[in-house]
VODODREN-111298 format. One record per residue (C-alpha): residue number from 1; x, y negated, z. Coordinates in Angstrom, 2 decimals, decimal comma. Example, Ala and Ser with C-alpha at 12.3 -4.5 7.8 and 13.67 -1.06 7.14 Angstrom:
VODODREN-111298
    k        X        Y        Z
    1    12,30     4,50     7,80
    2    13,67     1,06     7,14
This chain:
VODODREN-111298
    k        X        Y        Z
    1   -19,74    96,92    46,25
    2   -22,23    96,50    49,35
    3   -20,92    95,69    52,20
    4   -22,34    94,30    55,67
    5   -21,15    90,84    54,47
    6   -24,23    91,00    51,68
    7   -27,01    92,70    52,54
    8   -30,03    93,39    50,24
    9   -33,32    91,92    51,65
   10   -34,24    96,10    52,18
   11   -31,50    96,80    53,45
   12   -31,72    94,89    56,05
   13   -35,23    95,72    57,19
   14   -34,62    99,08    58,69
   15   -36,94   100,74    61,24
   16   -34,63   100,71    63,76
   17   -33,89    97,20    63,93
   18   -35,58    94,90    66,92
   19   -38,99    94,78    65,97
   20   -39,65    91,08    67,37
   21   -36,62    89,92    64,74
   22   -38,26    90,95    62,02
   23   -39,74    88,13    60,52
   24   -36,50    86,06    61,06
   25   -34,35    88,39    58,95
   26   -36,71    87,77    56,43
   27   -34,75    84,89    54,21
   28   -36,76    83,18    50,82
   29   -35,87    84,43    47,66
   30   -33,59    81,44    46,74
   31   -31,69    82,69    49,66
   32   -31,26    86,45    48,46
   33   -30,06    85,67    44,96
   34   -27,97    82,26    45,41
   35   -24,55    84,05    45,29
   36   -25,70    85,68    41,91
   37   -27,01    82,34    40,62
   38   -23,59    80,83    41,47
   39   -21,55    83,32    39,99
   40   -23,73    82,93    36,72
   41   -22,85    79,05    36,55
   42   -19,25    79,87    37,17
   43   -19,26    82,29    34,12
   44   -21,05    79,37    32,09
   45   -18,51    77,22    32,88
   46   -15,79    78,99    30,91
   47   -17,55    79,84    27,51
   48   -15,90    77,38    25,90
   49   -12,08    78,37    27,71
   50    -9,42    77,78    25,07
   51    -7,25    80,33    24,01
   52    -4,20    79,14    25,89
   53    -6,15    78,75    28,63
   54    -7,64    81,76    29,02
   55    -3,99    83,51    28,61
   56    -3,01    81,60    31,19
   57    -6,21    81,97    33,73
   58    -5,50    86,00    32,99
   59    -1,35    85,18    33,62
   60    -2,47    83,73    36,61
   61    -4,99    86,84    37,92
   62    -1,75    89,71    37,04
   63     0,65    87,05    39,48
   64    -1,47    87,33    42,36
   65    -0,93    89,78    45,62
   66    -4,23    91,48    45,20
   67    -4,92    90,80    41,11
   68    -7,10    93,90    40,85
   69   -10,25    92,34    42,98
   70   -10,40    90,01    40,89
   71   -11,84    92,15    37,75
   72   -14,78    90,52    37,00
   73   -12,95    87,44    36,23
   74   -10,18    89,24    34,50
   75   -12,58    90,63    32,12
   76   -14,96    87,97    31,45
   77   -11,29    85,99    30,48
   78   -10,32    88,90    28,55
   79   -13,61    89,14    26,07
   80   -13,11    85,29    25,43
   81    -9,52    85,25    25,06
   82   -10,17    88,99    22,30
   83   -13,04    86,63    21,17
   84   -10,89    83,69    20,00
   85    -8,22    86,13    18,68
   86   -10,76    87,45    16,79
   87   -12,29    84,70    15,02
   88    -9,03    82,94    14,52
   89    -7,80    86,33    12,46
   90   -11,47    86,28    10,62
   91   -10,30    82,49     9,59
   92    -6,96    83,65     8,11
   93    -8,71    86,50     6,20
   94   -11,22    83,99     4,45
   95    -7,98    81,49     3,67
   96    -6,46    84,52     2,24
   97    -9,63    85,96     0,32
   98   -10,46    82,08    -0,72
   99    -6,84    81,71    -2,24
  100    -7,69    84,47    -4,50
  101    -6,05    87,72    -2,77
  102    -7,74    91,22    -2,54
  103    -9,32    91,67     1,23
  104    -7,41    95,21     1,12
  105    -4,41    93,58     1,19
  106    -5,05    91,32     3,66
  107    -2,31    91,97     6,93
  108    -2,23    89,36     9,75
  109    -0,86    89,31    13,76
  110    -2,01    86,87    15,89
  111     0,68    85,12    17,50
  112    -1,01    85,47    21,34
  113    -1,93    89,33    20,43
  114     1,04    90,70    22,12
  115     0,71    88,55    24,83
  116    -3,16    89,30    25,27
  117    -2,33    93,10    25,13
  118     0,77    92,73    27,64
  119    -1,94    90,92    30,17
  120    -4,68    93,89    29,65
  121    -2,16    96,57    29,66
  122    -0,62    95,04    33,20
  123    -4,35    93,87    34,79
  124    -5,13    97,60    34,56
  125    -2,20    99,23    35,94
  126    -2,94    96,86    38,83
  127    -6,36    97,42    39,06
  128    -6,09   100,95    39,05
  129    -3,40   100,52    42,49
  130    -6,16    98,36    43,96
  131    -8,75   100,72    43,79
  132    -6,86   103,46    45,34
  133    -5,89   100,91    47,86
  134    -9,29    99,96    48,42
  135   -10,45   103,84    48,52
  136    -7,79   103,95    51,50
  137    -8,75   101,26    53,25
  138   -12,58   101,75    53,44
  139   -11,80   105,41    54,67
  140   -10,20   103,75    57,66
  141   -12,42   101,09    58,02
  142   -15,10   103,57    58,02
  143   -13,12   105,57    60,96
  144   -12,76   102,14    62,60
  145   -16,97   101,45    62,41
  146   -17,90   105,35    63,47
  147   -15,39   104,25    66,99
  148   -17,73   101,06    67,28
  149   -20,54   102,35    66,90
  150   -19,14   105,39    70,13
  151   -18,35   101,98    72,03
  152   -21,90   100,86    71,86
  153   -23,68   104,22    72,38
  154   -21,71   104,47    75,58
  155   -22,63   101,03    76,75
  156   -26,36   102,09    77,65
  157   -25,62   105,88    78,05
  158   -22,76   106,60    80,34
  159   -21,21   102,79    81,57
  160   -19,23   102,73    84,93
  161   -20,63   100,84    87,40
  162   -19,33    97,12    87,70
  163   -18,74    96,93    83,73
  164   -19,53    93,81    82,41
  165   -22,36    94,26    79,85
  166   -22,55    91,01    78,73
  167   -18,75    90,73    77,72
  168   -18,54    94,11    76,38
  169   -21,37    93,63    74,01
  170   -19,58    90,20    72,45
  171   -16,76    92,24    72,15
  172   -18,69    95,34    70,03
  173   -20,13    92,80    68,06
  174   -17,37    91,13    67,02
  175   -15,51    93,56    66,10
  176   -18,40    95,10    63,85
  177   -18,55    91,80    62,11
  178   -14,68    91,60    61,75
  179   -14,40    95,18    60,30
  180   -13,73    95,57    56,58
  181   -15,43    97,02    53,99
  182   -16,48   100,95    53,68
  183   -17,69   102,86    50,30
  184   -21,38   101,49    49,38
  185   -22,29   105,40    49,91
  186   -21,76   105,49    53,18
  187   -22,87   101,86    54,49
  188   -26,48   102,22    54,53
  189   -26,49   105,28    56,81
  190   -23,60   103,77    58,89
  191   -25,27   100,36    58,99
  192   -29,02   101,52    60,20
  193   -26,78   103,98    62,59
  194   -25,22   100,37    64,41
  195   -28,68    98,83    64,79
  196   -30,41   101,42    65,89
  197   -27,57   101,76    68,92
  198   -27,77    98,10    69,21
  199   -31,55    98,22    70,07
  200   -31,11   101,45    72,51
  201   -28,75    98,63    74,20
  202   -31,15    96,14    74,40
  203   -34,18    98,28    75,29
  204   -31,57    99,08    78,16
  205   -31,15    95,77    78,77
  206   -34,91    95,06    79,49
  207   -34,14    97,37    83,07
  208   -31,47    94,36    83,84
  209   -33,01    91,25    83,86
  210   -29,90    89,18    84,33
  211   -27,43    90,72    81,55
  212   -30,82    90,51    79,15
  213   -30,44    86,51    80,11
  214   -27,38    85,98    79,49
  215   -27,55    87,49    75,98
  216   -30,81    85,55    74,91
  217   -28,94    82,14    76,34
  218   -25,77    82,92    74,43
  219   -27,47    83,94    71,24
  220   -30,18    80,71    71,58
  221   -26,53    78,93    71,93
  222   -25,32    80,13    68,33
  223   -28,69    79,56    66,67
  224   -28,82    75,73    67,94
  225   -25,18    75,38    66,36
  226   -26,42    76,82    62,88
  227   -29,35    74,89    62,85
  228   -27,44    71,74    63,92
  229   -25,22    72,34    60,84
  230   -28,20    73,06    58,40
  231   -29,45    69,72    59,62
  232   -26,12    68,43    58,21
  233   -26,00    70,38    55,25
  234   -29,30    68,41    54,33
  235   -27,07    65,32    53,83
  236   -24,04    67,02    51,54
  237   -23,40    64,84    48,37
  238   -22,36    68,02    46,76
  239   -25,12    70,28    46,12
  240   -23,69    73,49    45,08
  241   -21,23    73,09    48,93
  242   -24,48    73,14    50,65
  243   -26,09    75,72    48,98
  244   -23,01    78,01    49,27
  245   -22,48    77,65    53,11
  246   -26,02    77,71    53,74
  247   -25,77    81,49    52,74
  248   -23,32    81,71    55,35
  249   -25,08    80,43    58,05
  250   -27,96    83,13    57,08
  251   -25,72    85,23    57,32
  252   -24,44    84,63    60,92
  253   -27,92    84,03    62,15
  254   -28,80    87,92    60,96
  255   -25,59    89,38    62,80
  256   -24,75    87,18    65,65
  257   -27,62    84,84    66,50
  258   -30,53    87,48    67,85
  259   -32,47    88,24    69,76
  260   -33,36    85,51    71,73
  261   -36,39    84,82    74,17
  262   -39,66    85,35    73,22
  263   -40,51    81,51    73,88
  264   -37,71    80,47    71,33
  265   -37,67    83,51    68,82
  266   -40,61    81,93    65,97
  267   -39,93    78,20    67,12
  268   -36,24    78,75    66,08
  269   -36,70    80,59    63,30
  270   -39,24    78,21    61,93
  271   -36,94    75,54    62,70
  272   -34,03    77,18    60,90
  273   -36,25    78,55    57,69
  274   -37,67    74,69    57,14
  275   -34,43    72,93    56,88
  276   -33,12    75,91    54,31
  277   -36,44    75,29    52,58
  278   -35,34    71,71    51,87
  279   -32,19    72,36    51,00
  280   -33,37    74,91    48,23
  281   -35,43    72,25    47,14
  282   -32,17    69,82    45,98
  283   -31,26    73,00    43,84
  284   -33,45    71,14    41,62
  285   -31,03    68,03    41,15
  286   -28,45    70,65    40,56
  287   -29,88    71,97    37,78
  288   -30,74    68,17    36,59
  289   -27,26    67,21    36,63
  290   -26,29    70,46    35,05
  291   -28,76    69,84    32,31
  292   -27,56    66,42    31,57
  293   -23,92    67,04    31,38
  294   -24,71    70,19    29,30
  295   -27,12    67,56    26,96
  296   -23,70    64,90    26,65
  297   -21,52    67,96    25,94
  298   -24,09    69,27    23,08
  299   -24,29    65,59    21,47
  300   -19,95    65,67    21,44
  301   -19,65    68,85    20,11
  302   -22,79    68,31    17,71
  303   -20,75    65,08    16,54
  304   -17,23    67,11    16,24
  305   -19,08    69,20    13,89
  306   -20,14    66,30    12,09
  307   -16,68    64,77    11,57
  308   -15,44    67,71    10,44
  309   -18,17    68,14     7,77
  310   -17,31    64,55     6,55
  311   -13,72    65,46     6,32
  312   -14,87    68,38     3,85
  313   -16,53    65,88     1,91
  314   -14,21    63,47     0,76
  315   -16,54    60,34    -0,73
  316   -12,65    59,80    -3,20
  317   -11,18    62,61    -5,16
  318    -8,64    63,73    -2,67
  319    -4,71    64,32    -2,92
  320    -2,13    66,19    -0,88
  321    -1,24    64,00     2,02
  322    -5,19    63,49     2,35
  323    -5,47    67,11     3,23
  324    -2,55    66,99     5,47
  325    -3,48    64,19     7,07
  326    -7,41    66,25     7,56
  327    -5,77    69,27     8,61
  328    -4,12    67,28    11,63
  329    -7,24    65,78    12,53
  330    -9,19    68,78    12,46
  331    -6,78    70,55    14,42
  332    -7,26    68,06    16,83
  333   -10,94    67,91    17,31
  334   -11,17    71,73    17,28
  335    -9,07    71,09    20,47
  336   -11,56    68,75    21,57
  337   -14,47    70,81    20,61
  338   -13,19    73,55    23,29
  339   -11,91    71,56    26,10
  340   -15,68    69,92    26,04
  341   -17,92    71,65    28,52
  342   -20,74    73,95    28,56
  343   -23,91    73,42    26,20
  344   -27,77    74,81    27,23
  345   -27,21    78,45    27,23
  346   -30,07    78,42    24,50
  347   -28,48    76,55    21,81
  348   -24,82    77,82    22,88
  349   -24,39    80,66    20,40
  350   -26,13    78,53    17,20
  351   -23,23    75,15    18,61
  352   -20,81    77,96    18,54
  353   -22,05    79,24    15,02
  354   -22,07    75,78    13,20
  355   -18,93    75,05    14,77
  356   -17,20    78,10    12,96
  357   -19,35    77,37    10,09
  358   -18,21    74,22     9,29
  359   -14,26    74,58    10,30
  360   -14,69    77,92     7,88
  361   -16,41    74,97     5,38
  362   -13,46    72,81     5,58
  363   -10,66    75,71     5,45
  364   -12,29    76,16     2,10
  365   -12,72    73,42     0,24
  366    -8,87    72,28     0,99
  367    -7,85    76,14     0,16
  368   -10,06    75,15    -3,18
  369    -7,65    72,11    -3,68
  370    -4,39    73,89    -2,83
  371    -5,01    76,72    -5,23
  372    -5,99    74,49    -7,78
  373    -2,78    72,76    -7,06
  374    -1,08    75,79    -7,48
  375    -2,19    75,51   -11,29
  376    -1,00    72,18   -12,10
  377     2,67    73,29    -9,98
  378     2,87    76,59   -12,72
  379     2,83    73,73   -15,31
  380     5,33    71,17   -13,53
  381     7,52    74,37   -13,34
  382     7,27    75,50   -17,18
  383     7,82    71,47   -17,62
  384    11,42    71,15   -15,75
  385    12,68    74,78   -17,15
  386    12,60    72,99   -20,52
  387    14,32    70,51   -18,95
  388    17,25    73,31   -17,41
  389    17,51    74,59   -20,90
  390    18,08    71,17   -22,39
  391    20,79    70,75   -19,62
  392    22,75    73,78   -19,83
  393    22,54    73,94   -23,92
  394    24,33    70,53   -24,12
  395    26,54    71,12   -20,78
  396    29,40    71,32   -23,44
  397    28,62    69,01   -25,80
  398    31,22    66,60   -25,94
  399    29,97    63,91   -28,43
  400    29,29    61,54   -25,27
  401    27,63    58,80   -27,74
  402    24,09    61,27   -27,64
  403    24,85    63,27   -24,72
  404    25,50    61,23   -21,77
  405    22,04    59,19   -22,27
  406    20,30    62,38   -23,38
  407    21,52    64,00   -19,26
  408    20,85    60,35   -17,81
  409    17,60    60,83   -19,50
  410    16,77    64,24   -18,38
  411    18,01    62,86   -14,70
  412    14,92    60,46   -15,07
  413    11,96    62,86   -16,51
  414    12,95    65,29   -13,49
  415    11,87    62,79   -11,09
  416     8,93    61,75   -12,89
  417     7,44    65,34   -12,93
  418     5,11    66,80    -9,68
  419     6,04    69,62    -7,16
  420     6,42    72,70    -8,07
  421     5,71    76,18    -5,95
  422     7,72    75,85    -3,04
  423     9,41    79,72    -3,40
  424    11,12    77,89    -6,27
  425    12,15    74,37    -5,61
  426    15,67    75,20    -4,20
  427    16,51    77,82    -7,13
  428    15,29    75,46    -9,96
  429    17,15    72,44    -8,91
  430    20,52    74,06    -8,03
  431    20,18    75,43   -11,75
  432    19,70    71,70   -13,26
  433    22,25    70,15   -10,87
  434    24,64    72,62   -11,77
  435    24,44    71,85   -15,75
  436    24,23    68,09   -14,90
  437    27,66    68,37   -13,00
  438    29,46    70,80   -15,67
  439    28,69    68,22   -18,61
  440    29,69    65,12   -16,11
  441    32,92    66,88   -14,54
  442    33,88    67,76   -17,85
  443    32,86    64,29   -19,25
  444    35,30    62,42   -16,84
  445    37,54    64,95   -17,54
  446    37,99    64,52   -20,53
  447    37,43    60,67   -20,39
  448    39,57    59,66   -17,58
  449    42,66    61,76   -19,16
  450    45,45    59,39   -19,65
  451    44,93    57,66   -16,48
  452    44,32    60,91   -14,20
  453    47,92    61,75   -13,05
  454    47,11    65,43   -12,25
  455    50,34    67,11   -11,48
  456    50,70    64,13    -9,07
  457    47,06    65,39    -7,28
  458    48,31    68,58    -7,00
  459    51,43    67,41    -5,07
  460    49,25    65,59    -3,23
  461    47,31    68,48    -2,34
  462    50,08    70,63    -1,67
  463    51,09    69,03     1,07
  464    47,96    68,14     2,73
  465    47,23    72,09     3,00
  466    50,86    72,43     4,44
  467    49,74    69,51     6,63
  468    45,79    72,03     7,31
  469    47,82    75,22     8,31
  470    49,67    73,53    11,02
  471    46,65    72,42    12,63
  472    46,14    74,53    16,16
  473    43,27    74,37    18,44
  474    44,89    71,75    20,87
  475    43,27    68,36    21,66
  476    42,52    66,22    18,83
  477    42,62    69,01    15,58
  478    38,93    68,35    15,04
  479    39,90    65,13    14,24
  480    42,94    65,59    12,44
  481    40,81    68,41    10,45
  482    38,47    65,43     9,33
  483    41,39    63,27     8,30
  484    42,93    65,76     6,10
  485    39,21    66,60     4,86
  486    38,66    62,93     4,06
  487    41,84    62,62     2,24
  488    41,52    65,65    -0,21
  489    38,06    64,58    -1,01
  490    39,57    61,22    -2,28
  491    41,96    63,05    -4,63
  492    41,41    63,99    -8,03
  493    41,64    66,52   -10,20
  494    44,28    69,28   -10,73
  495    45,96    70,76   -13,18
  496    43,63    73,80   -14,60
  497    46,57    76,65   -13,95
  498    46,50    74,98   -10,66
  499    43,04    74,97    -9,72
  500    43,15    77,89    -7,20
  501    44,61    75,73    -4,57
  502    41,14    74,32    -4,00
  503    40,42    78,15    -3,07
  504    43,24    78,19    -0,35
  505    42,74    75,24     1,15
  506    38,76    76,32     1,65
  507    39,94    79,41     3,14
  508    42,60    77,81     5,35
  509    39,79    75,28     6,49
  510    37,31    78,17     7,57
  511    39,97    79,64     9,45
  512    41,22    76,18    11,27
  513    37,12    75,13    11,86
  514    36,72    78,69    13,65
  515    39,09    78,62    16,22
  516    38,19    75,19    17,13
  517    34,95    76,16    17,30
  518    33,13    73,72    15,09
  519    31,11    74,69    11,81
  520    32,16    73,11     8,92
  521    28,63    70,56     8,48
  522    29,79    69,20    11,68
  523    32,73    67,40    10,02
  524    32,95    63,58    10,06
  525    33,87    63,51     6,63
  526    34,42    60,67     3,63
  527    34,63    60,39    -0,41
  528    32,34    62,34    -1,26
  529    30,68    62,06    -4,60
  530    26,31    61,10    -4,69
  531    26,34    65,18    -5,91
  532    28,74    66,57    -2,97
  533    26,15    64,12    -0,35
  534    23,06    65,54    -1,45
  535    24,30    69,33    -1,39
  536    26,08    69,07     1,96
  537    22,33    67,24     3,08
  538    20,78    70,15     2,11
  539    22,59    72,87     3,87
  540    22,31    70,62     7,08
  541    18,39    70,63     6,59
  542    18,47    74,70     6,06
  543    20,31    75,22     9,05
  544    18,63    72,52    11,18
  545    15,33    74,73    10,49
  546    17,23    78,21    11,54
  547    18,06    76,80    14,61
  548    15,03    75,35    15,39
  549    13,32    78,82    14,95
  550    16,19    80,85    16,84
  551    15,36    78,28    19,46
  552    11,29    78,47    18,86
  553    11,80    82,37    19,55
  554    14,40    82,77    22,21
  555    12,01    80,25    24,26
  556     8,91    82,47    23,63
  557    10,92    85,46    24,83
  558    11,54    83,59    27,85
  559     7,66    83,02    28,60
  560     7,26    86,83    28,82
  561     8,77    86,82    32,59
  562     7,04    85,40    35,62
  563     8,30    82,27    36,89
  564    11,84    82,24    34,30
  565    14,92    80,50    36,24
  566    18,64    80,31    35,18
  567    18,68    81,72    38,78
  568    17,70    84,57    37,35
  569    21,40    86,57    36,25
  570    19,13    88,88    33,55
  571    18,07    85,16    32,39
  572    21,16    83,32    32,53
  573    23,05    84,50    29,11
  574    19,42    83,50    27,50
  575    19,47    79,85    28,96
  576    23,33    79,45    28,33
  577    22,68    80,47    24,64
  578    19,82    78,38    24,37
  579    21,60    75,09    25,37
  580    24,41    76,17    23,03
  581    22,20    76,21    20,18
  582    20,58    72,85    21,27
  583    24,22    70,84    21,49
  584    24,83    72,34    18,14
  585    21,31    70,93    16,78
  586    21,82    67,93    18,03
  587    25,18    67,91    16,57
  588    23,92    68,71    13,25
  589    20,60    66,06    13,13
  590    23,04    63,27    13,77
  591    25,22    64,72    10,87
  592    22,29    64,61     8,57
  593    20,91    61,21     9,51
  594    24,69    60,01     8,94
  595    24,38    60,85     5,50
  596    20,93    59,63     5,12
  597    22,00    55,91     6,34
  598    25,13    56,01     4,56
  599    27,15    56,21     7,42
């Protein structure tokens, strides 16, 4: 929008205007187009924005009182931020085409999409509000100029005697300068409509000698304090703070510095135009110190690239914790890469283009490994469901001369043999353990006979899940729960028409765990065999990464509101559960590290 604050060069050289100022309001070209040149190196400086960053520069924009003036911005954050989304989806469609999959099938969200489309969908709701806001405003800021502009006609056509001129024109004038913006329609014709007024008033003026002084002294006044501060500007250490209020200071001199007397008009103008000369000049040492930052930032990025090349190129046949080990490292200078500054706009987009290149170069080759991987798992796989088969044909088998070193064998060939796909890790080995433990419970079973006094284990038993149902929830039943735990672990085996009372007391347990509040992995517990350790590991590990995620997401819910506080009583049952889930983590890592160290 143009406004009085901005003038075009044309604009501002209207017939009406005081003929004698006319070659002052003349400013050089590097004058006229500085703002545009600054706003071009601001919207250098953030083509290389991260992702996150740009989320959170557009985050920032929706939070503010008036976000909808600030749409340039918003949408110059907004085609980087879509730009990023973009290629990062392209990436996970070439993994997925590379590992072998049809690109019709391919299906993918971004994580930040929802996010990105919450920001956009908000930004223009509030834009929208703006701009009828601003429509608003300018109609009564145009109202507010048309009463001016009557104040200042009726200064040289129909002013009571004993008015004070002088006064009453500082007055008009500042308050044309103060006024806000109107609709770029109707400024030109408003704007020429002011100065021609303002030179009727001075024309007027040239009939009173004194009130014409008193305006050329206090208008030389003002030009000797913008010249004395363009003086100083010629010493600012910071070029692009000198160029910037050196447009200001044009700016004043055109509405609030003129006219002045003949004798001083051209001497202070020249004066004035020389010192912003020189200062234009330093925009040269700008641009030098712009080009050599931009040349160190080319030479970093040009040398991430490389890195990342030699990490595709492994000089040693590579192996699995290589490519995780690359995959961290990568992930880490493609961080790098975008928190490193601009490059010469001229070699940005071909930077940008080898940059992709080679990450896309590197994606492959390790999805190359990994699906060739995937080959050598299907045969590990085939390898240890011979070895299930082995197990649970002989589970019975009772001639323990052959079969306990044949399952003490198998035991030992299991470990020997590679990963296998991950979907079936879990199912594969609960199969083998489970045909290991039927041929070794019924091997000491059988063995330990004459020495196993059952009935007496059952007795035993009996009265320890008398001893369980008693339990309440008053102080100390967690740990009496853990004693009686421990002790039926160290117990033996039961007579077979007995067996069921292994059932109960399981039930009994979940009941007595519940309404103290405590899940079962959390007990403190002892005796339990190498096979009971490992399985009871296990479901701690599976349940240490659902809470992790639970947490992951409730935490990424929370990130949706502005500014999230427990304050907050919509927030508060989020935050409660959330340190709930944390204790019990906790809880359940020590558990598991427990077992680990034997304790």
């Amino acid at each position: 929008m143009i406004t009085e604050n901005n003038l075009s060069e044309n604009e501002e050289k209207n017939p009406n205007k005081v003929p004698q100022e006319t070659s002052e309001n003349t400013t050089s070209p590097d004058a006229n187009h500085h703002e545009d040149e600054a706003e071009h190196l601001e919207e250098h400086d953030d083509v290389e924005i991260s992702l996150a960053d740009a989320l959170k520069e557009m985050e920032k924009i929706i939070n503010t009182p008036n976000a909808g003036e600030n749409f340039r911005r918003f949408n110059l954050l907004k085609e980087k931020a879509n730009h990023y989304i973009h290629d990062e989806v392209e990436d996970k469609k070439h993994e997925y085409v590379d590992a072998g999959n049809a690109p019709e099938n391919f299906s993918y969200e971004h994580s930040s999409q929802t996010k990105y489309s919450a920001l956009v969908n908000i930004f223009r709701e509030k834009h929208d509000d703006f701009q009828k806001g601003q429509e608003e405003e300018q109609k009564k800021n145009l109202e507010h100029r048309q009463n001016i502009i009557e104040r200042l006609k009726s200064l040289y056509t129909s002013s009571e005697p004993g008015i004070n001129l002088f006064k009453s024109i500082r007055e008009v004038k500042e308050d044309w300068s103060r006024a806000g913006q109107v609709a770029k329609s109707e400024f030109k014709i408003l704007n020429n409509n002011y100065f021609h007024h303002l030179n009727q008033f001075y024309q007027m003026l040239d009939l009173n000698k004194e009130f014409l002084e008193q305006e050329y002294s206090h208008n030389l006044e003002k030009r000797q304090h913008i010249i004395a501060r363009a003086k100083e500007l010629e010493n600012e250490p910071v070029i692009q703070k000198a160029l910037n209020e050196l447009q200001y200071l044009h700016k004043l001199w055109k509405e609030e510095a003129e006219p002045v007397a003949e004798e001083f008009r051209e001497k202070t103008w020249e004066e004035f135009k020389e010192i912003s000369n020189k200062i234009h000049e330093r925009k040269s040492e700008l641009s030098a110190v712009i080009e050599q930052e931009q040349a160190a930032n080319l030479e970093k990025k040009n040398q991430i690239i490389a890195e990342i090349k030699k990490l595709s190129e492994p000089s040693e046949t590579p192996n699995h914790n290589y490519w995780q080990n690359a995959i961290k490292t990568v992930e880490n200078l493609r961080s790098d890469f975008l928190k490193t500054g601009s490059v010469p706009r001229k070699l940005s987009n071909q930077n940008w283009n080898d940059f992709k290149t080679t990450l896309r170069g590197f994606n492959t080759t390790k999805n190359n490994y990994y699906k060739s991987l995937k080959g050598s798992q299907q045969a590990n796989l085939e390898e240890k469901l011979k070895l299930i088969q082995t197990a649970q044909d002989n589970q019975n088998n009772e001639e323990w001369d052959i079969a306990v070193p044949l399952f003490k064998k198998l035991q030992e060939d299991w470990k020997k043999i590679g990963h296998v796909p991950k979907s079936m890790t879990n199912k594969i080995w609960d199969e083998f353990r489970d045909a290991c433990n039927a041929f070794f419970n019924n091997y000491r079973e059988k063995s330990n006979t004459s020495t196993d006094n059952w009935k007496e284990n059952y007795k035993n038993k009996k009265a320890l899940l008398d001893e369980l149902k008693m339990v309440t929830n008053e102080e100390g039943s967690i740990e009496k729960i853990e004693q009686i735990k421990t002790s039926w672990n160290n117990i033996g085996k039961v007579p077979r028409d007995k067996i069921s009372i292994n059932t109960e007391f399981n039930k009994t347990l979940r009941e007595k765990l519940k309404i103290n509040k405590i899940n079962e992995l959390e007990l403190k517990e002892e005796g339990l065999s190498e096979n009971q350790l490992t399985d009871k590991a296990r479901k701690i590990k599976n349940q240490i990464s659902d809470l992790e995620a639970e947490i992951v997401k409730l935490e990424n819910n929370l990130a949706f509101f502005n500014k999230p506080s427990r304050e907050n009583p919509l927030l508060k049952d989020t935050y409660n559960t959330i340190d709930e889930k944390k204790a019990h983590l906790e809880t359940l890592k020590q558990n598991l590290h427990n077992i680990i160290s034997g304790d």
